[in-house]
N, C-alpha and C positions, 0 to 999 in steps of 0.2 A: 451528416454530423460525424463525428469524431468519438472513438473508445480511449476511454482513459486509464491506466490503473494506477492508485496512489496509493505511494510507499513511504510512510512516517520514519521520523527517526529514531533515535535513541528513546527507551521510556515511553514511547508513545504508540497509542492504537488507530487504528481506524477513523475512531470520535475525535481525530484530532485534523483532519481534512471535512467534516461535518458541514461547514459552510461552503468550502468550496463546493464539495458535492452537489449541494440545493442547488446552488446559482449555474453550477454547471445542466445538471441534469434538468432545471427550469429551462434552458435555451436548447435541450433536446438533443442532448452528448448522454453516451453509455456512459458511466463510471463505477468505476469497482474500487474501492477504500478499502485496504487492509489490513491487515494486525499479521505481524510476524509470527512468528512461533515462539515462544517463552518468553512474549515480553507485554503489558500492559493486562488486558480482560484475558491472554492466554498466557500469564503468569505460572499456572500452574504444570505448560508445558515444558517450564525450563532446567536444564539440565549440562552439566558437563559436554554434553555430545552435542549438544544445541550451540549451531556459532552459524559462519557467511553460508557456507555451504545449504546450510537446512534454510536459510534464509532466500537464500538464489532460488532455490527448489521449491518455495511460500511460492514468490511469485510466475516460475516459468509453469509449474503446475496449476494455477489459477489459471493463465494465459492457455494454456492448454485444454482443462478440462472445460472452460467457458467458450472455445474456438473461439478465441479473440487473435485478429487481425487488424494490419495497420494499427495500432497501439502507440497511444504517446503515453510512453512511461515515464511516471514523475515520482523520482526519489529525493527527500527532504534530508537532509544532514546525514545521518549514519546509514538511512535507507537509502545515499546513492551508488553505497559497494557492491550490495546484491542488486542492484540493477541495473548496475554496469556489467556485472557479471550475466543476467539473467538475458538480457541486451546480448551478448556472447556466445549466450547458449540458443537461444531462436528468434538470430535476424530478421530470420524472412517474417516476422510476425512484427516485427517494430518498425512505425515510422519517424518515429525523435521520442530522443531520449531528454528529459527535461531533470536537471538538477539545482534544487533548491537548499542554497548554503550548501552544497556540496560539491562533488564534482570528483570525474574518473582517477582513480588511481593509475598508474604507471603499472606493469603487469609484477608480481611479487612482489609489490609494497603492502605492508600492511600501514592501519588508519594510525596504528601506536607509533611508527616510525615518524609519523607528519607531527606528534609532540613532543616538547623541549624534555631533553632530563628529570629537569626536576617536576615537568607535572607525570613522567613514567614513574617518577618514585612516588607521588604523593598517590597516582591511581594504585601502586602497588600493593602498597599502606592500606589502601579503601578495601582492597581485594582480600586480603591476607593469605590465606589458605582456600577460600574459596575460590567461586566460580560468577560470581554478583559483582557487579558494579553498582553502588546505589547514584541512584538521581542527585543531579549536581544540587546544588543550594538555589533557588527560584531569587531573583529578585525584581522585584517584588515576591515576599512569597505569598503563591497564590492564596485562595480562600477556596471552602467550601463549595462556592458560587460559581466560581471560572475555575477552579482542576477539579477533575473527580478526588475522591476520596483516599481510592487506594494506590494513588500516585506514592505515596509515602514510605510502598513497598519495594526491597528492595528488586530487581530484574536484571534478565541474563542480560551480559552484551560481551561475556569472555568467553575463549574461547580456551580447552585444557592444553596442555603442552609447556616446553620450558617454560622461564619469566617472560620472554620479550613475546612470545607471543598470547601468555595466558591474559594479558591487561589489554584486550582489544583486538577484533577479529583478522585470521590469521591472513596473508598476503594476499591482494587478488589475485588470484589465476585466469586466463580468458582460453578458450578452449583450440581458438584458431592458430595455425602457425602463423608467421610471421609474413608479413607478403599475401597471406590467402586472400584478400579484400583488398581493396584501393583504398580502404579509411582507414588510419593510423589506430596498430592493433588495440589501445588503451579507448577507443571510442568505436565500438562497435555500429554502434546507428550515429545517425548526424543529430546532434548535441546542442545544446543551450543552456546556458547557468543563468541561476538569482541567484542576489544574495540580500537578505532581507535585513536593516538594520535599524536600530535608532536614529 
């Protein structure tokens, strides 16, 4: 059977891979579902100092302290940076990298670069002086029934530093030089995208 770790995105915990998880772990797969740091039920870890970095470190320290090997890592939207990154930092532990709606950055891009102008200035606007990005507008918006509760709070997902970098986490880094691997350094493990729509 197969170990899985899943990495939510933006705004989101754990409880947001909840079925996969069942249907996985029903057919007799490890899986590990996680919550970043400063963002969803671990809300109250967030902070200025909280960005990809502490994010990459959620997951290579899980993968670590569980001695998990062969790992298909599946990052979901803003959770494919730190694990493209994390992918980066302990190959020898991954066997495919799986990203859903998301996908590797190019090495020093940040995710704010991938949007137009005017949504930089409008997340600017949403920022102000802080360090919060709040949750976009749901549409449908959700209910009591299908989102938790405290979805409505705001959460980290900035990182401190000038403007271009404080609306969104700072550039990917990947730790290999250039050449050290036969896999184009932006895809550390061999790779697969979804992209899930209407």
């Amino acid at each position: 059977m197969a170990t899985f770790v899943l990495v939510p995105g933006f705004w989101l915990g754990a409880w947001a891979w909840r079925e996969v998880t069942l249907a996985l772990r029903s057919q007799g797969h490890e899986v590990y579902p996680m919550t970043l740091t400063g963002v969803a039920e671990r809300d109250h870890l967030a902070g200025p100092e909280v960005g990809l970095d502490t994010h990459t470190t959620d997951i290579v320290r899980l993968i670590e302290v569980e001695d998990l090997h062969d790992v298909l890592l599946v990052g979901h939207s803003g959770g494919g940076m730190p694990v493209a990154q994390a992918a980066d930092r302990v190959p020898d532990r991954i066997a495919r990298v799986v990203y859903v709606e998301s996908g590797p950055l190019p090495d020093g891009t940040a995710q704010f670069d991938t949007v137009p102008p005017q949504e930089q200035q409008r997340l600017r606007a949403a920022i102000g002086t802080g360090h919060l990005l709040p949750p976009p507008a749901w549409d449908p918006p959700p209910t009591r029934r299908t989102w938790p509760a405290w979805t409505s709070r705001r959460w980290r997902c900035c990182a401190p530093g000038p403007p271009r970098s404080r609306c969104g986490p700072p550039p990917t880094r990947y730790a290999a030089p250039v050449g050290a691997r036969c896999r184009p350094r932006w895809s550390p493990a061999p790779s697969r995208s979804a992209w899930c729509g209407r």
